[in-house]
Backbone as JSON Lines, residues from 0, in Angstrom:
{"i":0,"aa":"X","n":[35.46,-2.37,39.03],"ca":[34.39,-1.96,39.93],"c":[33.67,-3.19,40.43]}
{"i":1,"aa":"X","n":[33.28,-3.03,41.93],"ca":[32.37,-4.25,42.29],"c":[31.31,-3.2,43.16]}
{"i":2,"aa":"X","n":[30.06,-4.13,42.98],"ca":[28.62,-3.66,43.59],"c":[27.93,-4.51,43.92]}
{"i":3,"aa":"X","n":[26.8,-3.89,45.12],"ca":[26.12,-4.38,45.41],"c":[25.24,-4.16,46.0]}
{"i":4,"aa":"X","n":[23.84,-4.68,45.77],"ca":[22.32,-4.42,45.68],"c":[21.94,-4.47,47.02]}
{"i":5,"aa":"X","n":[20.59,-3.39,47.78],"ca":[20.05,-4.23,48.98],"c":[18.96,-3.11,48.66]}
{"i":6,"aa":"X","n":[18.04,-4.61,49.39],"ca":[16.44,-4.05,49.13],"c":[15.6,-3.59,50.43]}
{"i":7,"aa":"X","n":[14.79,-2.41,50.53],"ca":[14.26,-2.06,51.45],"c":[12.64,-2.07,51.82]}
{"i":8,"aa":"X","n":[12.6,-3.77,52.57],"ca":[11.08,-4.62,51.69],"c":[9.85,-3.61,51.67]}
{"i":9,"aa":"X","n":[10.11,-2.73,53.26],"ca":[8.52,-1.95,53.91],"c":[8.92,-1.13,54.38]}
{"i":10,"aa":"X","n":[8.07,0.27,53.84],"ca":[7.55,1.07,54.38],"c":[6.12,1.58,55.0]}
{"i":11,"aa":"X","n":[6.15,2.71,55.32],"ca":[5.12,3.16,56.27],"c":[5.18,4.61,56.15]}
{"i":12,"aa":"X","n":[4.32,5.29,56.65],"ca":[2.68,4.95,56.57],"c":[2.31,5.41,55.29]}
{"i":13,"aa":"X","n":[0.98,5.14,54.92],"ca":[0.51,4.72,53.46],"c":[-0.65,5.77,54.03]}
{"i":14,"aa":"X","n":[-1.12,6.8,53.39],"ca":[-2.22,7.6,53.46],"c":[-2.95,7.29,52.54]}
{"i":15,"aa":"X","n":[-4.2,6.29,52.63],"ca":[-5.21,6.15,51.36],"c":[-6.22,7.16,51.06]}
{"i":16,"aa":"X","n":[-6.1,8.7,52.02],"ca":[-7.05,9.45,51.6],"c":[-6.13,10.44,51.11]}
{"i":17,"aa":"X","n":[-5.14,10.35,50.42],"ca":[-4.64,11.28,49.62],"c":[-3.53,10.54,48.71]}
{"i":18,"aa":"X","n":[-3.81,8.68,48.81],"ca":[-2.58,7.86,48.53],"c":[-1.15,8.05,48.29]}
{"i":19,"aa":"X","n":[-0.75,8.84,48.93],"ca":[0.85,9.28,49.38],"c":[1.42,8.16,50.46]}
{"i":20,"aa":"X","n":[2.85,7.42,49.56],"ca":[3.58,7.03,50.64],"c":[4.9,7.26,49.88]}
{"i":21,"aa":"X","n":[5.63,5.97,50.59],"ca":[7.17,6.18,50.28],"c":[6.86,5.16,49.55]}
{"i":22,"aa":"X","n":[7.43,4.85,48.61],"ca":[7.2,3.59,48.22],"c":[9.12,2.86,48.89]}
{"i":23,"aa":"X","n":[8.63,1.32,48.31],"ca":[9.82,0.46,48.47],"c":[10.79,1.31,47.74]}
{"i":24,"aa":"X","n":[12.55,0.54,47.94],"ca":[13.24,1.58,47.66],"c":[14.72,0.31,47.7]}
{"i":25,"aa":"X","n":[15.83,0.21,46.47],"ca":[16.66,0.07,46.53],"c":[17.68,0.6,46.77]}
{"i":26,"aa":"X","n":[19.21,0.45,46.95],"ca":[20.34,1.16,47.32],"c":[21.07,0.22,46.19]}
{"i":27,"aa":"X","n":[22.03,0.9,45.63],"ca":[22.9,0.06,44.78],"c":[23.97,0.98,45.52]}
{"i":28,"aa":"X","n":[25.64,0.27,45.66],"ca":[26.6,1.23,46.01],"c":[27.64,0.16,44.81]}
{"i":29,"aa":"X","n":[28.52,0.79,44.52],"ca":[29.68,0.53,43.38],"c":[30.87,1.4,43.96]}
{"i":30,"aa":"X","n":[31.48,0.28,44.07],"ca":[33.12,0.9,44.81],"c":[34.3,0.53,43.64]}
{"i":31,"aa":"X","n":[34.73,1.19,43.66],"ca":[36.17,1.47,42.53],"c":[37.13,0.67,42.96]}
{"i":32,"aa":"X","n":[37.33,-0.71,42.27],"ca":[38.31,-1.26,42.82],"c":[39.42,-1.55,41.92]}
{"i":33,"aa":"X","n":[39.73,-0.58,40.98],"ca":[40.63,0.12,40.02],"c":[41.74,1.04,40.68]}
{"i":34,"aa":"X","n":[42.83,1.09,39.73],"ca":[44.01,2.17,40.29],"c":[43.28,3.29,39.43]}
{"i":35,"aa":"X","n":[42.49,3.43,38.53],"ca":[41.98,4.64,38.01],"c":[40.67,5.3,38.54]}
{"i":36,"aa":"X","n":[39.83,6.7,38.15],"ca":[38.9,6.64,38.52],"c":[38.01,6.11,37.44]}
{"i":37,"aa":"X","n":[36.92,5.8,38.24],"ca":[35.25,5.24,37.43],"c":[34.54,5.98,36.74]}
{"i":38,"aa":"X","n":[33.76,5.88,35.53],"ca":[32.63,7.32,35.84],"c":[31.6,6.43,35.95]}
{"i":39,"aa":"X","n":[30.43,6.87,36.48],"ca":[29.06,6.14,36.19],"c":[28.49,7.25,35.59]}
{"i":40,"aa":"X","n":[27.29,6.61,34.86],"ca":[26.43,7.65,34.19],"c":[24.84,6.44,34.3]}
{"i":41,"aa":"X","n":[25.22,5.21,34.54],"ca":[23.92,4.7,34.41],"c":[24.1,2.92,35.28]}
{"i":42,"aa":"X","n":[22.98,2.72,35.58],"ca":[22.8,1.27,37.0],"c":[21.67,0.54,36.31]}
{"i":43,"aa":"X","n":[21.82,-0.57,35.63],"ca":[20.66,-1.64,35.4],"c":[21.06,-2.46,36.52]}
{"i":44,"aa":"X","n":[19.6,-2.75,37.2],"ca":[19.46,-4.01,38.18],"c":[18.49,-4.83,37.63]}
{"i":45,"aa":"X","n":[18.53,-5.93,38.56],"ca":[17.54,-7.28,38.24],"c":[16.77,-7.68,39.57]}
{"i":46,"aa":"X","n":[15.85,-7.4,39.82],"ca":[14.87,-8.47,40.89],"c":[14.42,-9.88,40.51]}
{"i":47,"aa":"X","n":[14.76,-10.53,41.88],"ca":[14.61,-11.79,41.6],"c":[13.66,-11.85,43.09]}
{"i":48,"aa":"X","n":[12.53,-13.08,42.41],"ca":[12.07,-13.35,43.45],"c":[12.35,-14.98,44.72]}
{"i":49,"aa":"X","n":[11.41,-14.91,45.63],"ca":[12.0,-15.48,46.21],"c":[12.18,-17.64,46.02]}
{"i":50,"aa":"X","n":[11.71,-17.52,44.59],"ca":[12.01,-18.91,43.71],"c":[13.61,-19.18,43.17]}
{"i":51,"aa":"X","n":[14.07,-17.48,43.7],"ca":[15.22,-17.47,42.24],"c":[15.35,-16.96,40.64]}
{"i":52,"aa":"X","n":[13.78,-16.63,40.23],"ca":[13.38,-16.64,39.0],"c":[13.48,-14.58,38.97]}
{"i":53,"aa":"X","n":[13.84,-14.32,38.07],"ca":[13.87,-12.56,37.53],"c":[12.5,-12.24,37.59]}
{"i":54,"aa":"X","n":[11.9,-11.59,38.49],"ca":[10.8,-10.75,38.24],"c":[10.7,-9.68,36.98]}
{"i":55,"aa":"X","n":[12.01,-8.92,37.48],"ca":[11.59,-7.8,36.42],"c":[13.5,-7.0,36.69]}
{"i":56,"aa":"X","n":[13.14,-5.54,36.06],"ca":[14.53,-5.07,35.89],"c":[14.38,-3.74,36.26]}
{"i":57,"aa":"X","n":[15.0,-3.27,36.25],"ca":[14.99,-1.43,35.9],"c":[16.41,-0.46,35.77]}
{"i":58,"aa":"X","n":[16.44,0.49,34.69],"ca":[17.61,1.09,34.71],"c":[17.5,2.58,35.26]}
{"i":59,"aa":"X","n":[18.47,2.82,35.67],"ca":[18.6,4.27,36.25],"c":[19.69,5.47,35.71]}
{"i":60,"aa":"X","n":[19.68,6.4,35.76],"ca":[20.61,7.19,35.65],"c":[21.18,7.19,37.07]}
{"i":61,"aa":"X","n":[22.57,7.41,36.84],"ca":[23.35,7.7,38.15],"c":[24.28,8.38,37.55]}
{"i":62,"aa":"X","n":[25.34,9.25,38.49],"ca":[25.87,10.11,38.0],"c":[26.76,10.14,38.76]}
{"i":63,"aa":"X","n":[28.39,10.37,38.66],"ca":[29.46,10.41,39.71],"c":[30.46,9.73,39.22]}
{"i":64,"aa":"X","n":[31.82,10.09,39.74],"ca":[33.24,9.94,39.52],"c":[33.55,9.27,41.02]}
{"i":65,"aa":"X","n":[33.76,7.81,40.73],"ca":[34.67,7.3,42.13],"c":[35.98,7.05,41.97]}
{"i":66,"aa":"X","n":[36.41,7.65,42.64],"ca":[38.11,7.38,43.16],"c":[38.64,6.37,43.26]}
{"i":67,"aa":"X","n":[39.76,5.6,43.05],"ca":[39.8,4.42,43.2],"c":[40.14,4.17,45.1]}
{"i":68,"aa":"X","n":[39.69,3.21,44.91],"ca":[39.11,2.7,46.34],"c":[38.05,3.48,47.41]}
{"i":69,"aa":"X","n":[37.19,4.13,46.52],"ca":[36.16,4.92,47.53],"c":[34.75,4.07,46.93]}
{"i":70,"aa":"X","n":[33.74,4.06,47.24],"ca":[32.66,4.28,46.85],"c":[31.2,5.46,47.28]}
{"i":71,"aa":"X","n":[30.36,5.34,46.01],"ca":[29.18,5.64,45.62],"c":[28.06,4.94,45.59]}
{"i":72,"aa":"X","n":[26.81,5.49,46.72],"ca":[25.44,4.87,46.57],"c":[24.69,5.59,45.9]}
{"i":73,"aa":"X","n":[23.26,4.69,45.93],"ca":[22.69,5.43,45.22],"c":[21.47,5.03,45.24]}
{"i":74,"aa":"X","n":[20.04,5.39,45.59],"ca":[19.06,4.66,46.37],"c":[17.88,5.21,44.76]}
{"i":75,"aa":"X","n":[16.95,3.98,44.75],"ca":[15.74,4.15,43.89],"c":[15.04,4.15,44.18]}
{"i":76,"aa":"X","n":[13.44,4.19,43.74],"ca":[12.42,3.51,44.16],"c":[12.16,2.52,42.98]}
{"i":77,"aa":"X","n":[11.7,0.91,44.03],"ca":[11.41,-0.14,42.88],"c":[10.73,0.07,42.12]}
{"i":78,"aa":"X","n":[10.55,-0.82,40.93],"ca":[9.59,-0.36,39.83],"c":[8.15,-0.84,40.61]}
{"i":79,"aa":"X","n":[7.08,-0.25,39.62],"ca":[5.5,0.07,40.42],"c":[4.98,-1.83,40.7]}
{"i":80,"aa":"X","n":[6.0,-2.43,39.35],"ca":[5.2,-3.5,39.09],"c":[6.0,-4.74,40.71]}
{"i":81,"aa":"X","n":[6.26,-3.85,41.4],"ca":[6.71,-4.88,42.15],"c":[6.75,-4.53,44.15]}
{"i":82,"aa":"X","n":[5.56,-3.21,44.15],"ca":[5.28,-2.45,45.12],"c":[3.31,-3.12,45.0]}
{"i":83,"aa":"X","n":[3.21,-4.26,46.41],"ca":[2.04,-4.52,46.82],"c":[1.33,-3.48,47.34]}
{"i":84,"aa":"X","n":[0.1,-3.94,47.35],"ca":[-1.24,-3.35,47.93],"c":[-0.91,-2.95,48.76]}
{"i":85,"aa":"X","n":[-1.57,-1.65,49.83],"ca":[-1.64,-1.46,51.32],"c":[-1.93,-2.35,52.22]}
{"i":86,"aa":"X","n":[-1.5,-2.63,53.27],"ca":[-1.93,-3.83,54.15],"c":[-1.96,-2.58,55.63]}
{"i":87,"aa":"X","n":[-3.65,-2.89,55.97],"ca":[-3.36,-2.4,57.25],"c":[-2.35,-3.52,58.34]}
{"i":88,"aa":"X","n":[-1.84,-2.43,59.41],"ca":[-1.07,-3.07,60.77],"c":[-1.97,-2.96,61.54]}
{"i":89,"aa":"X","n":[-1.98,-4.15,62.41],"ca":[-2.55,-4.47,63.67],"c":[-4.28,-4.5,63.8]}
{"i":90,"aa":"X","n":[-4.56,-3.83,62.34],"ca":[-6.45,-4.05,62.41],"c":[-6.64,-4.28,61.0]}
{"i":91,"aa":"X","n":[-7.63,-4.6,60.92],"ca":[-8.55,-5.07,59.15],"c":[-8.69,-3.63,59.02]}
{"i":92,"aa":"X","n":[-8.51,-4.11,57.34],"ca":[-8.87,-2.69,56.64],"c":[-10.15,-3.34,56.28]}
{"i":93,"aa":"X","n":[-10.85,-2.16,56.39],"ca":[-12.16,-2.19,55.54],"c":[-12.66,-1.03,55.03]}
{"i":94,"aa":"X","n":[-13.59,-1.19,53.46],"ca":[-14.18,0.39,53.3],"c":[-15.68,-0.32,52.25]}
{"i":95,"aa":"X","n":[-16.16,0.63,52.24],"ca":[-17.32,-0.06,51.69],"c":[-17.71,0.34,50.16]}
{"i":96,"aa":"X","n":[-16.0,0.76,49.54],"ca":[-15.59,0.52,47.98],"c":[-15.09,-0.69,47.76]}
{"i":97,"aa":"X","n":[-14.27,-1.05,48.93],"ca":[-13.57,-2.27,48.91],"c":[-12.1,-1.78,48.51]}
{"i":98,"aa":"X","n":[-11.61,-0.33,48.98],"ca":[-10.21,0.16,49.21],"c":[-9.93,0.33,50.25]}
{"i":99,"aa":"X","n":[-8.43,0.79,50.66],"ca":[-8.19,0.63,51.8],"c":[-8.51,2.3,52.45]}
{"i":100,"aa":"X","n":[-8.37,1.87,54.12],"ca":[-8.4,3.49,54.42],"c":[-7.77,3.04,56.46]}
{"i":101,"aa":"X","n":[-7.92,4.38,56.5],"ca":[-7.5,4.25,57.96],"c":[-7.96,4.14,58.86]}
{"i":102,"aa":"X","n":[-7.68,2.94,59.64],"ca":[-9.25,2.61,60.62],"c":[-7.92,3.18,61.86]}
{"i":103,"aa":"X","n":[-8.76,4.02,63.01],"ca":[-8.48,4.75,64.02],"c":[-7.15,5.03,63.76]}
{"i":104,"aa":"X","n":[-6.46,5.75,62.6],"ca":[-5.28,6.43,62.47],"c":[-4.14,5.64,62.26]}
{"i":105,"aa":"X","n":[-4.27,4.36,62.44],"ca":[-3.38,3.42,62.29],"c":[-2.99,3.44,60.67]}
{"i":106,"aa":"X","n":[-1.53,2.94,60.31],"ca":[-0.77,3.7,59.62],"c":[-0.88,1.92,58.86]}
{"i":107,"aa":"X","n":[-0.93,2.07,57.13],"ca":[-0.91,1.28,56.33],"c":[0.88,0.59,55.93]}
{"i":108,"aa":"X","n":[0.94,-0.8,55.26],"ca":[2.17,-0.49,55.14],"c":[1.44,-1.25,53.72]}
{"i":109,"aa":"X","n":[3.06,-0.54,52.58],"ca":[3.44,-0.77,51.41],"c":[4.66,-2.03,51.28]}
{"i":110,"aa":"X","n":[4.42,-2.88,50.88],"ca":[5.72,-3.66,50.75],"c":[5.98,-4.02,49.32]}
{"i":111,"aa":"X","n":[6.93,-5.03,49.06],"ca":[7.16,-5.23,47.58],"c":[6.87,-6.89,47.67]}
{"i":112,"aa":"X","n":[6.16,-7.34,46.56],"ca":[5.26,-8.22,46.16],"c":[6.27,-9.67,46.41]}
{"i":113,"aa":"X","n":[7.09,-9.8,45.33],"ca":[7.42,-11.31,45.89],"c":[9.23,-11.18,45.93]}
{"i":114,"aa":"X","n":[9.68,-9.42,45.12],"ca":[11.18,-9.23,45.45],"c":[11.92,-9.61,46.35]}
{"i":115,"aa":"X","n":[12.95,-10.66,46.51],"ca":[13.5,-11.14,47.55],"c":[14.97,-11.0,47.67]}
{"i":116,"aa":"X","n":[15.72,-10.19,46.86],"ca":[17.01,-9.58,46.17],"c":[16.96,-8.72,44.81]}
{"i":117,"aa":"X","n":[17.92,-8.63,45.12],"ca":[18.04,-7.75,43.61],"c":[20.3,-7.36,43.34]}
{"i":118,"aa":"X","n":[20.5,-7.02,42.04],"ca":[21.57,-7.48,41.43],"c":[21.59,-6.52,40.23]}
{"i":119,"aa":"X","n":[22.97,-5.94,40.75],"ca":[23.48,-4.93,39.6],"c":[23.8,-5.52,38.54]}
{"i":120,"aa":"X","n":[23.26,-5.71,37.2],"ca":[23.23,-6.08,36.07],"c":[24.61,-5.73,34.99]}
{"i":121,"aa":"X","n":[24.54,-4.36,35.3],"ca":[25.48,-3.29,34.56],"c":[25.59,-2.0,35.0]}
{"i":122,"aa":"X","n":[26.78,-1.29,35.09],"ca":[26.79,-0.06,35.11],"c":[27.66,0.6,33.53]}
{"i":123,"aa":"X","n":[27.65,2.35,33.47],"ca":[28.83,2.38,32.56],"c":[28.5,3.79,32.73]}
């Protein structure tokens, strides 16, 4: 089996009066490059930031039988510890807690802090 990681830095929009968004979000896909089939049952990755250095990790359940020569994705959301603050677009946020909120409807974005890749560790 070979795989490989891609990271999805920003999303949108960030509602701070009910704090609902999408958060950031990986894809891992693993293609069967075996004459047999695969099973997965589980995906450790690694974030690295943009020094090179491992931020952090996370494992997942995944689930599925690949064929040999087909593949399987499989999308997460990053771990919390690596999903930044709201940043308003195009205007200052301001509130007079000192959180964010929506100045004239304009839509917040969520990004991930210093993640600059990420790397399938293990599957099995």
């Amino acid at each position: 089996m070979s795989g490989t990681c891609s990271l999805q830095h920003r999303t949108q929009p960030y509602d701070p009066h009910t704090s609902e968004y999408t958060a950031p979000a990986y894809t891992v896909t693993l293609t069967n490059t075996s004459s047999v089939p695969g099973n997965v049952s589980d995906i450790a990755t690694v974030f690295y930031g943009s020094n090179g250095s491992e931020e952090t990790s996370d494992q997942e359940s995944a689930s599925g039988i690949i064929a040999p020569g087909q593949s399987l994705s499989w999308t997460f959301t990053v771990p919390d510890g690596l999903i930044g603050p709201p940043v308003q677009i195009g205007h200052v946020t301001t509130a007079s807690d000192g959180g964010a909120y929506w100045n004239d409807g304009d839509p917040l974005d969520v990004s991930l802090v210093d993640a600059q890749s990420c790397q399938i560790e293990k599957w099995g």
